[in-house]
Structures are given as C-alpha cells and as structure tokens.
C-alpha positions as protocol buffer text, in pm:
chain_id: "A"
residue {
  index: 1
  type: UNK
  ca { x: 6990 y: 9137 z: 7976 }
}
residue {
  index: 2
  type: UNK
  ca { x: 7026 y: 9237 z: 7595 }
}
residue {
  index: 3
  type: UNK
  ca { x: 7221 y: 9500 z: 7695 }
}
residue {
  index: 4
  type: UNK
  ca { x: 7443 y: 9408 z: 7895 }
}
residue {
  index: 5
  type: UNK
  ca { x: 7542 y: 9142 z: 7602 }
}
residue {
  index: 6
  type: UNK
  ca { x: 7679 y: 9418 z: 7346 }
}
residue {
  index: 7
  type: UNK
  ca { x: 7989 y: 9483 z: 7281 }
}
residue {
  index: 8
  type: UNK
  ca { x: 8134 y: 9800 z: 7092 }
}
residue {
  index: 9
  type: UNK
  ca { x: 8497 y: 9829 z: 6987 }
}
residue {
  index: 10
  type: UNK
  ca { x: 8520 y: 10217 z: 7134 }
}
residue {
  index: 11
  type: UNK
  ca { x: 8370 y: 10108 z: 7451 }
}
residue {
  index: 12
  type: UNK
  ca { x: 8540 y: 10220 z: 7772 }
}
residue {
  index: 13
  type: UNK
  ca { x: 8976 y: 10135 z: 7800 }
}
residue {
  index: 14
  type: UNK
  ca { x: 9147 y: 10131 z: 8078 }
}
residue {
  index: 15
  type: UNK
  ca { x: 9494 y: 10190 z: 8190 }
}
residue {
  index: 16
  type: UNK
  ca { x: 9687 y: 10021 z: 8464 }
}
residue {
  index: 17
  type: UNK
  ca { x: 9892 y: 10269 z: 8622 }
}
residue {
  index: 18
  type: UNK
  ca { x: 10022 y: 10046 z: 8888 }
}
residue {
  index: 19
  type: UNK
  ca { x: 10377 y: 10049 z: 8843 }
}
residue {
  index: 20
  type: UNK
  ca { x: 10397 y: 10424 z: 8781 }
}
residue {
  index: 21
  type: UNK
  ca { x: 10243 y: 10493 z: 9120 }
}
residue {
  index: 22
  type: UNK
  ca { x: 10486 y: 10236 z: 9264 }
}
residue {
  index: 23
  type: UNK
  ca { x: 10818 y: 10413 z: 9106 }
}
residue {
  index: 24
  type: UNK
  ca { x: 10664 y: 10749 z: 9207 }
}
residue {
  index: 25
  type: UNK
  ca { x: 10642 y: 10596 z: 9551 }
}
residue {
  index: 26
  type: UNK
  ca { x: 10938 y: 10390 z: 9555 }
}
residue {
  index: 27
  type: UNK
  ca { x: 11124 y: 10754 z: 9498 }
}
residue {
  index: 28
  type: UNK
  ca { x: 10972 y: 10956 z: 9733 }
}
residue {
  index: 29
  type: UNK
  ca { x: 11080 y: 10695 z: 10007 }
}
residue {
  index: 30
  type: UNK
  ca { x: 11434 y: 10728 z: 9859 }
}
residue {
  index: 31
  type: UNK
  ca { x: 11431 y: 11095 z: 9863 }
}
residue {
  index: 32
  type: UNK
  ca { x: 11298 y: 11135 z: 10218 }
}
residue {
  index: 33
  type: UNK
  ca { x: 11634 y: 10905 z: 10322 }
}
residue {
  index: 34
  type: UNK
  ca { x: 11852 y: 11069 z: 10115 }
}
residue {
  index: 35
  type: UNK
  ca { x: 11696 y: 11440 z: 10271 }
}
residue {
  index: 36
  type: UNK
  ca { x: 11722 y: 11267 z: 10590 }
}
residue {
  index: 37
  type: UNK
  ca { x: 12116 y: 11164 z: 10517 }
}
residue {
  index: 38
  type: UNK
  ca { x: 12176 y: 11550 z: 10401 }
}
residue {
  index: 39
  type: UNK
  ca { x: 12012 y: 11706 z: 10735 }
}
residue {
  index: 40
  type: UNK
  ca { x: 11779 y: 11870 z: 10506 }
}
residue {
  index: 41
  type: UNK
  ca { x: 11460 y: 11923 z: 10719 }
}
residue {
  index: 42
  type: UNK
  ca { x: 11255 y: 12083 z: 10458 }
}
residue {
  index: 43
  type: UNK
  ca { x: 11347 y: 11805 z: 10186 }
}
residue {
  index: 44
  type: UNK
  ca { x: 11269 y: 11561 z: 10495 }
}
residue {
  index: 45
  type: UNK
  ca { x: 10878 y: 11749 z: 10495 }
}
residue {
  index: 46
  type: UNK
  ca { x: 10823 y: 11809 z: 10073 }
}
residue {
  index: 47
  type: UNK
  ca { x: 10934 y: 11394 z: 10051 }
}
residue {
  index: 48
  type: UNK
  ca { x: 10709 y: 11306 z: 10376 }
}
residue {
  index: 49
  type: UNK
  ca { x: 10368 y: 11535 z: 10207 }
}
residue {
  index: 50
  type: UNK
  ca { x: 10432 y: 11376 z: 9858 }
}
residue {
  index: 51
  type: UNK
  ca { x: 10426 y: 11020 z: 9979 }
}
residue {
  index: 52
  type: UNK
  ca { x: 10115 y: 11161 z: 10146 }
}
residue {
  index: 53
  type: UNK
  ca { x: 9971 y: 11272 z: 9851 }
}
residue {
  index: 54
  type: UNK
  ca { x: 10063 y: 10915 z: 9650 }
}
residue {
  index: 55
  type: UNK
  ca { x: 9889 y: 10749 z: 9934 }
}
residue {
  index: 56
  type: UNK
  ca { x: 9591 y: 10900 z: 9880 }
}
residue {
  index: 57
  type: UNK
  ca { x: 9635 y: 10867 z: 9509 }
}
residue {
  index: 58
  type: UNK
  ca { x: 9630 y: 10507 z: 9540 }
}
residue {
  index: 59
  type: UNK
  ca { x: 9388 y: 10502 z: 9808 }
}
residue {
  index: 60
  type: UNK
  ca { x: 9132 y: 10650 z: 9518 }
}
residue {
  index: 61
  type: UNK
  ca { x: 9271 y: 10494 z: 9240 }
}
residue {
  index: 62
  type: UNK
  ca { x: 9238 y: 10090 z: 9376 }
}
residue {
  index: 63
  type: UNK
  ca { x: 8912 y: 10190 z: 9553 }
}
residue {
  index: 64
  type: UNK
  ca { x: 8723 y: 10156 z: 9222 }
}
residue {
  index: 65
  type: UNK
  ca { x: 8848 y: 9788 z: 9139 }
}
C-alpha cells in the first residue's frame, strides 16, 4: 500500500490528443465529399482508407482509458 502512496514529480505525463484525432477526422470526412464532388474515385478511396486508419487509431488510443 506504501507504494502505491508515492508520488514523484517525473512520474508518467500524459497527453490528450483528442481534438487532434477529431480535426484529422473531421478532414478526412471533408475530403472524401469534396473527392466525391470532383468525380475523383481514387481521392474518394485514399479519404475512405485514412478515415479507416483514424478509426483504428482511436479505437487503440481510448481503449486504454
């Protein structure tokens, strides 16, 4: 139980990186519209695996809290 109790100034810090994954998000959405508006089919796939890939991201990242 003694352990648990210390504290250390250069113990563990964490940073919340909520609101970058959001933006990141938030612009592959807007890309994938705006790919979608241009009849670009390959910028319609590259936005679709990226908000994949940020999916995941945050599937990992807000499966340790």
């Amino acid at each position: 139980d003694s352990v648990r109790e210390v504290y250390h100034e250069a113990g563990i810090r964490y940073r919340d990186w909520t609101a970058a994954v959001v933006i990141l998000w938030a612009l592959a959405i807007m890309f994938r519209f705006v790919a979608l508006g241009t009849h670009s089919f390959e910028g319609y796939i590259l936005a679709g695996f990226g908000m994949a890939t940020i999916m995941v991201m945050r599937f990992f990242a807000f499966r340790g809290r």
